[in-house]
C-alpha distance (Angstrom), angle and dihedral (degrees) to the residues before:
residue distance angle dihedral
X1 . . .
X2 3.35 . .
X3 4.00 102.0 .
X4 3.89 90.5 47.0
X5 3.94 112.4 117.3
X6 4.07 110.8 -92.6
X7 4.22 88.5 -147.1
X8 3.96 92.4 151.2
X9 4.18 90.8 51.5
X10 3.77 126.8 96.2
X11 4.09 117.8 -121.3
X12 3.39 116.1 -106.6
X13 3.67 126.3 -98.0
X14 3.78 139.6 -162.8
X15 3.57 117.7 -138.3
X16 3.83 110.5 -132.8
X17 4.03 105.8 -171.0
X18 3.80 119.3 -130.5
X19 4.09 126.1 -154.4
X20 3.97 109.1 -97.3
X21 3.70 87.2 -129.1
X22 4.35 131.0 32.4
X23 3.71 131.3 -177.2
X24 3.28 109.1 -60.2
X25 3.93 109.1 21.2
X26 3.70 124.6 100.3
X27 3.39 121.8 -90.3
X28 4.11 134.5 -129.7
X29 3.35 133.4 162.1
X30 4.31 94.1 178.6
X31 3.60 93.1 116.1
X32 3.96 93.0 50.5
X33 3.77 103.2 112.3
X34 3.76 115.5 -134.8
X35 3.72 123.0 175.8
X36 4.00 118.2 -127.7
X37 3.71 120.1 -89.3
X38 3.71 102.4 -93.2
X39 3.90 103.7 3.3
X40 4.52 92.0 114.8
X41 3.32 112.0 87.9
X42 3.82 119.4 -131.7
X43 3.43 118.8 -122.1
X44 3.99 128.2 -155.0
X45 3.30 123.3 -95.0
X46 3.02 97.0 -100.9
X47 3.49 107.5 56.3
X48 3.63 123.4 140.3
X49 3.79 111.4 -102.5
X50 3.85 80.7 -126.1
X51 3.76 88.9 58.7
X52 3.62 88.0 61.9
X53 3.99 103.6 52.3
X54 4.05 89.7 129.5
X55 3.42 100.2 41.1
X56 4.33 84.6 85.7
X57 3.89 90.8 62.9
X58 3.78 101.8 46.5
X59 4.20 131.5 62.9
X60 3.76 114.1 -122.2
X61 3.73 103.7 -135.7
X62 3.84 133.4 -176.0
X63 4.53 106.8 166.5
X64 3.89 107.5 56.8
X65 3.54 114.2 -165.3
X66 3.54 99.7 -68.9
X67 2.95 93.1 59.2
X68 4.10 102.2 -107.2
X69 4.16 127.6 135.0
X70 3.52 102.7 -111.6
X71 3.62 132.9 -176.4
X72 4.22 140.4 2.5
X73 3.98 92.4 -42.5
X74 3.34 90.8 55.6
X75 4.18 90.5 124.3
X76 4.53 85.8 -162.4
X77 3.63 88.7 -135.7
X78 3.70 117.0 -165.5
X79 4.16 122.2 -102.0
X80 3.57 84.6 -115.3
X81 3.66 92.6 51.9
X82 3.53 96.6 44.9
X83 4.10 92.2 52.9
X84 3.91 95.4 42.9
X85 3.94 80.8 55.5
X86 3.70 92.5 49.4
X87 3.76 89.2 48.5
X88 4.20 99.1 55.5
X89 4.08 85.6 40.9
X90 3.83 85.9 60.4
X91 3.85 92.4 33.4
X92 3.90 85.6 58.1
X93 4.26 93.4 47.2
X94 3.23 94.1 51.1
X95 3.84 98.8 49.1
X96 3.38 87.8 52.1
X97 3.75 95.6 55.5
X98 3.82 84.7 47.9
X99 3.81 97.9 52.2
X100 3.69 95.7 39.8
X101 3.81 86.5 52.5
X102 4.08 87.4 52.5
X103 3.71 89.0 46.6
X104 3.92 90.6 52.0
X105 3.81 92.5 44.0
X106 4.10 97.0 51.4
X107 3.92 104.7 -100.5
X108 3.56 96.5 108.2
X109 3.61 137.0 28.8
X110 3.73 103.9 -140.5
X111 3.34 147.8 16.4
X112 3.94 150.0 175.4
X113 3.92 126.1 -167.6
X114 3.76 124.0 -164.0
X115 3.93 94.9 -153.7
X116 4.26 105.8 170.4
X117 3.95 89.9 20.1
X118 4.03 98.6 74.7
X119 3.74 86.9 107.4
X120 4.26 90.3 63.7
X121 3.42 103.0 62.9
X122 4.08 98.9 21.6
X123 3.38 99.5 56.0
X124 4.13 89.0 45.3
X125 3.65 90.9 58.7
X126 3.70 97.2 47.0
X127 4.09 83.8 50.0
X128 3.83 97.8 44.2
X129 3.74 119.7 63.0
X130 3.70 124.5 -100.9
X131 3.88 93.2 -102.5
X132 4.06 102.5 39.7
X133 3.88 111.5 118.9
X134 3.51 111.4 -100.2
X135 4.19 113.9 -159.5
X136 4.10 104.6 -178.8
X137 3.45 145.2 160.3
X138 3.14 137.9 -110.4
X139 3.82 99.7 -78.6
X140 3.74 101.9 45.0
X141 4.40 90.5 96.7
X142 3.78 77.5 137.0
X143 4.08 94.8 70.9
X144 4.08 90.3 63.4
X145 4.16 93.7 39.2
X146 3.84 85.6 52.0
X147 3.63 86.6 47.3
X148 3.61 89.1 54.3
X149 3.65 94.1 -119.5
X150 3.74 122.4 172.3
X151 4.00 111.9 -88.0
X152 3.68 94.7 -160.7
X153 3.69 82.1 56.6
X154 3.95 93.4 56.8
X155 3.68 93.6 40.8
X156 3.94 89.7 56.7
X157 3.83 87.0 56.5
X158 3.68 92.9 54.3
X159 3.27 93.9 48.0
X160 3.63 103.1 48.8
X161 4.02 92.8 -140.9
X162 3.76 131.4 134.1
X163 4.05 97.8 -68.9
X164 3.85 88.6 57.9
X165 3.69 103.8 128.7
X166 4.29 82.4 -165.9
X167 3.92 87.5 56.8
X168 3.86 90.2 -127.5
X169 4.33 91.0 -63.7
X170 4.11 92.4 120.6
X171 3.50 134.7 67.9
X172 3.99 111.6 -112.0
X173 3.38 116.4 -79.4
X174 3.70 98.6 26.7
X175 3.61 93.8 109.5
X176 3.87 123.8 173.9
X177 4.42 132.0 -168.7
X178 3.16 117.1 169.4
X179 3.35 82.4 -166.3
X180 3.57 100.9 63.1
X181 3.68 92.7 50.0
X182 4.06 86.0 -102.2
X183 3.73 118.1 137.0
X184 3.70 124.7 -146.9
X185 3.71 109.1 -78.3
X186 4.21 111.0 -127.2
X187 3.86 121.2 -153.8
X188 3.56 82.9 -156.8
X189 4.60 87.7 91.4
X190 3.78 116.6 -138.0
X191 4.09 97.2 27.5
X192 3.70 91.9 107.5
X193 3.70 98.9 60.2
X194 3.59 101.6 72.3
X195 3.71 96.1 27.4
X196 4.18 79.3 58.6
X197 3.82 91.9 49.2
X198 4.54 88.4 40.3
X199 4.22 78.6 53.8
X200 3.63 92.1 44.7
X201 3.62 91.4 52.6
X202 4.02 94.9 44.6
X203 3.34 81.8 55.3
X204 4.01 104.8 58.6
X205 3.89 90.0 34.8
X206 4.21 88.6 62.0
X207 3.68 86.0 45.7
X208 3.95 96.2 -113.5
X209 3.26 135.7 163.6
X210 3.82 102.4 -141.5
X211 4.16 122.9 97.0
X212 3.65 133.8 -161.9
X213 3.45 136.6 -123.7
X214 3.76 127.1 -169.4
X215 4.16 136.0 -175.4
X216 3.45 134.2 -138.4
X217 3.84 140.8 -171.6
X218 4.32 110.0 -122.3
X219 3.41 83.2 -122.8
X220 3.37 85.8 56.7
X221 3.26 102.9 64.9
X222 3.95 89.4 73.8
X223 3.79 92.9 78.0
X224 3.75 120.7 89.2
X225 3.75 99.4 -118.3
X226 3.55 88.7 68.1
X227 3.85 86.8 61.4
X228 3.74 97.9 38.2
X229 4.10 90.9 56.2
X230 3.87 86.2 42.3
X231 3.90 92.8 62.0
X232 3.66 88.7 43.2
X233 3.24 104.9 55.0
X234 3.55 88.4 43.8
X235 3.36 97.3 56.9
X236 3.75 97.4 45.6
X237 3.40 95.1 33.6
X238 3.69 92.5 -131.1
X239 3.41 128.2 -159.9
X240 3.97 99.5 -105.9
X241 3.71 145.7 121.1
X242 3.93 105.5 -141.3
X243 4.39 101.9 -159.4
X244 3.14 129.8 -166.7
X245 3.93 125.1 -161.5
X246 3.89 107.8 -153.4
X247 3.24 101.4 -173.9
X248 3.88 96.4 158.2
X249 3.84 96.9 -105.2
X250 3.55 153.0 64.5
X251 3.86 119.6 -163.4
X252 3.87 95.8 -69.3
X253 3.90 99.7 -15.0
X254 3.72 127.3 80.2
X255 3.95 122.2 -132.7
X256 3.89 93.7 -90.4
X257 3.36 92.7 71.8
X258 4.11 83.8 59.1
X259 3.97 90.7 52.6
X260 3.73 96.2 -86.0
X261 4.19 97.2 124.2
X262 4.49 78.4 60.2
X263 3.90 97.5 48.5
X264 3.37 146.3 -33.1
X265 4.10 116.4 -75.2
X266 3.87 89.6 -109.5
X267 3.47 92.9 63.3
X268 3.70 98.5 70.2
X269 3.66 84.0 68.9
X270 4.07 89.1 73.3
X271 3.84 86.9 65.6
X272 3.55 89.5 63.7
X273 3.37 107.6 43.4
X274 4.15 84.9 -119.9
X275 4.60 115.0 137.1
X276 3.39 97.8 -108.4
X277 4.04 125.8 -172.4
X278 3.48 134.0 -176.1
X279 4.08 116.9 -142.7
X280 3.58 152.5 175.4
X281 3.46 103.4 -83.7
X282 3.80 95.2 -174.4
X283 4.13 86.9 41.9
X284 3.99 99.2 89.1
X285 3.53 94.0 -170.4
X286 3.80 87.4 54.6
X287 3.24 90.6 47.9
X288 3.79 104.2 54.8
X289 4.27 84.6 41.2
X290 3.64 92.2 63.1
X291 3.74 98.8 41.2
X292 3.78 91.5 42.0
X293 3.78 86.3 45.8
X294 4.55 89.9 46.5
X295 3.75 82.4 45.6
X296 3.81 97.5 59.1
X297 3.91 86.2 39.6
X298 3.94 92.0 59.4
X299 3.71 94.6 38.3
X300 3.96 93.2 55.6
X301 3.60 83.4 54.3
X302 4.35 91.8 -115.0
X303 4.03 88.1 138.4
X304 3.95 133.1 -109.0
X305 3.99 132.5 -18.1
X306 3.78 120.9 -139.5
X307 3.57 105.5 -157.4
X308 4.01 124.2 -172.6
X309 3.94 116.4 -166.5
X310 3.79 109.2 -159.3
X311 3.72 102.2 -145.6
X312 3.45 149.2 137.4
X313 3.76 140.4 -116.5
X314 3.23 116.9 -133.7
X315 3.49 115.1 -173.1
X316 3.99 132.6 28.7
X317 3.62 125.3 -48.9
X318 4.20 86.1 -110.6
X319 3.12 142.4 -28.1
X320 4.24 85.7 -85.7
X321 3.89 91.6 51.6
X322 3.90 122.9 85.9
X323 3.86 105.3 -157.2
X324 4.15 86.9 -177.7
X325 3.97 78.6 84.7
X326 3.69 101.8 57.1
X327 3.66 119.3 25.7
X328 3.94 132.5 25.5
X329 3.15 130.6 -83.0
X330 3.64 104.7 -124.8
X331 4.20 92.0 55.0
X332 3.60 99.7 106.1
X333 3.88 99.2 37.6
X334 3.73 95.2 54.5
X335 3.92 94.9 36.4
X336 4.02 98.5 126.0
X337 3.89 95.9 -136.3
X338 3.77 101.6 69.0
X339 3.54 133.5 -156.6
X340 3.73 112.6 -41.4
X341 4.21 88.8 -148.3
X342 4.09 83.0 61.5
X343 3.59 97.9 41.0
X344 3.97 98.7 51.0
X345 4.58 87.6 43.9
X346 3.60 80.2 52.2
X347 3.85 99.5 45.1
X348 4.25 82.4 46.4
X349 3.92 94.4 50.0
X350 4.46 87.1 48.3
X351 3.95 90.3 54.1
X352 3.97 85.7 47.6
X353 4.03 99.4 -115.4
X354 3.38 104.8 104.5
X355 3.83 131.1 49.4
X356 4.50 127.9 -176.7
X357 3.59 81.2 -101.4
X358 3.59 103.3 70.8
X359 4.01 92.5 28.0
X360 4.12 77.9 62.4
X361 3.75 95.2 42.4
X362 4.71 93.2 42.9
X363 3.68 86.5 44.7
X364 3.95 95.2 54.8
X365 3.86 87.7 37.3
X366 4.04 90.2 56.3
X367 3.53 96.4 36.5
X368 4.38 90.7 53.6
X369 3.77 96.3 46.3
X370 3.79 89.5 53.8
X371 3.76 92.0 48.7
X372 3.91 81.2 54.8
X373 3.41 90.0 53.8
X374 3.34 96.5 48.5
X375 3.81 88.9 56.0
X376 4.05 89.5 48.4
X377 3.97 88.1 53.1
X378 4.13 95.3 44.9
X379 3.73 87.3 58.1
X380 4.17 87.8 67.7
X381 4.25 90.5 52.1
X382 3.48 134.6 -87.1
X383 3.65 123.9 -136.7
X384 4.09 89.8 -99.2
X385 3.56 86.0 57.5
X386 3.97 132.0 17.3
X387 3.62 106.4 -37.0
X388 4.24 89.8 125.1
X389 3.46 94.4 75.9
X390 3.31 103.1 131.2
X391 3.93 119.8 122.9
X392 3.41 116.7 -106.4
X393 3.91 85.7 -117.8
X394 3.41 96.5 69.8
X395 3.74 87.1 80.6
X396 3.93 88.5 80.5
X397 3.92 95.1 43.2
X398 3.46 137.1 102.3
X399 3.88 98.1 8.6
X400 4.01 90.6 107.0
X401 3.44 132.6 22.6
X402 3.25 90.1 -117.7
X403 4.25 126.6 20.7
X404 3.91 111.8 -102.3
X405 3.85 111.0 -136.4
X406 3.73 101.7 -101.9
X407 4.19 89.6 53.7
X408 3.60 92.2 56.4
X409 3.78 92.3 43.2
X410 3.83 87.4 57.7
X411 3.71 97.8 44.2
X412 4.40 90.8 56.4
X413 3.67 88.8 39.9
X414 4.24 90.3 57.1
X415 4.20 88.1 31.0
X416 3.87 85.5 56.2
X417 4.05 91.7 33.8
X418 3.93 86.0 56.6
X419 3.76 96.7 42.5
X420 4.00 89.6 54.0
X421 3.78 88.1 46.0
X422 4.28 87.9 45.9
X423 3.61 90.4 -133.1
């Protein structure tokens, strides 16, 4: 009966899940199982998400450990290709050094590097045409370097100064161009996911021919816009590649706490009837295969991509996070997928088009015309010296297209207030 005392049964217990590793123990990753570069097949296009029901609990892989394309997602990209990728990847490191070093020294408030995840967001660029929709998070910098996007322009954002096309109203590094094809970064995480999918849908219902691709955190993928832009896009099949950057942790919380201890981040896809692949996050050439292959997919009108880029984050959360306290210290040295800068030099030295020499000589050429653009952007302010300087009147701009009456009465009564008071 159902009220009769249960001595013989156990309590219950919640299961709270713990980090594998914490500061101070050893670290291994031998039992981590990672498929061999080139052993998945690639499906077509227009494969039935059903058809792809294993794809979530493998790794896509193209550059095996000498550093050769192997296999069918071997995308047989171009010298030129592979070197112009190679470039932005190094572009993006050494801004981030840059920044972080302006963050450190007082001209900027914040900021967030995504050291060991170039590959994510430069190899999507290069994959994606110039004009697709691009909905990321805060660590994809790479998508408007790839794009070739002005880095004075992204400095002046940081640093909140007079060139900030933002007006000093965002946190650093949540940039936005409308131009580029880059929407508005939110703090607020998940938000971009089903305004991505909303895009995607715009898109198709105009009878375009652009897509949209968005970027989330693993941790993420715990908030429920992730899951309301996964039923739409299921539903409407909409033309959008739905990524997500597991890069182990969130800003003091590893990926279990996300779901990852249950099943991979991929595998959430199933549930929705959405193709969903797991990949090589730090394998460039992966990286650009799968979107390249998601981006066909959506533009053939076969429905939405889930894409899951195994990776790793190297550094700190931000520059107000202290990782030290968390996780231990030997994590991103012994992480077995390497540094996706070293692995696509490597790759270029195998096919004979590349050499140390001019890794040495592209690496110092990247690394000066950022510092020049650094200079450029310091000119505008920084916030150690005049970067707020902004009229107060700003505050009533750029929230309509055009002023409603009781805005503009406020902004002359506090112009006139402020004249009276001579400030």
């Amino acid at each position: 009966m159902a009220d009769e005392p249960r001595r013989n049964l156990a309590p219950l217990a919640l299961h709270v899940p713990e980090p594998r590793f914490r500061p101070g123990d050893a670290v291994s990753f031998d039992d981590l199982e990672l498929a061999p570069a080139g052993s998945v097949a690639r499906p077509p296009v227009d494969a039935a998400p059903a058809a792809l029901r294993d794809y979530p609990y493998t790794l896509v892989r193209v550059l095996d450990p000498a550093g050769e394309a192997v296999g069918p997602w071997d995308p047989k990209l171009s010298p030129d290709r592979l070197r112009a990728m190679l470039r932005h990847m190094l572009v993006v490191r050494a801004y981030d050094d840059r920044m972080f070093r302006a963050q450190r020294q007082g001209k900027t408030s914040f900021y967030m590097k995504c050291t060991g995840e170039e590959a994510v967001s430069v190899a999507a660029a290069h994959a994606l045409h110039r004009d697709d929709m691009c909905f990321p998070s805060y660590r994809q910098q790479g998508l408007l370097i790839a794009r070739d996007w002005p880095l004075v322009d992204m400095m002046c954002q940081i640093y909140s100064n007079a060139g900030d096309r933002m007006k000093g109203r965002q946190l650093p590094v949540m940039y936005s161009s409308k131009e580029a094809s880059f929407f508005t970064i939110s703090g607020n995480l998940g938000t971009q996911y089903p305004q991505a999918v909303g895009w995607a849908m715009a898109s198709a219902a105009k009878g375009d021919t652009r897509i949209a691709a968005s970027w989330v955190g693993d941790g993420t993928t715990a908030e429920g816009d992730f899951h309301a832009a996964c039923i739409f896009a299921s539903v409407y099949r909409a033309p959008v590649i739905l990524n997500i950057v597991n890069n182990q942790w969130a800003i003091s919380s590893f990926s279990g706490i996300a779901g990852a201890e249950a099943t991979t981040f991929a595998a959430r896809g199933l549930g929705y009837g959405i193709a969903s692949l797991r990949i090589d996050g730090n394998d460039p050439l992966a990286v650009y295969a799968a979107t390249e292959w998601a981006a066909e997919r959506a533009r053939g009108n076969h429905g939405p991509t889930l894409i899951e880029h195994f990776t790793y984050r190297v550094e700190a959360h931000s520059t107000s996070d202290d990782p030290g306290a968390y996780r231990a210290a030997d994590e991103a040295k012994v992480f077995p997928l390497g540094d996706p800068i070293e692995r696509l030099k490597h790759h270029l030295i195998a096919l004979g088009e590349w050499d140390e020499a001019s890794h040495e000589a592209l690496a110092k050429e990247t690394a000066g015309a950022v510092r020049d653009a650094q200079r450029e952007a310091e000119k505008l302010g920084t916030l150690s010296g005049t970067a707020f300087s902004h009229g107060f009147e700003t505050i009533f701009e750029d929230v309509f297209e055009t002023m409603p009456n009781h805005l503009r009465e406020q902004s002359e009564w506090m112009a006139e207030e402020r004249r009276v008071a001579g400030v």
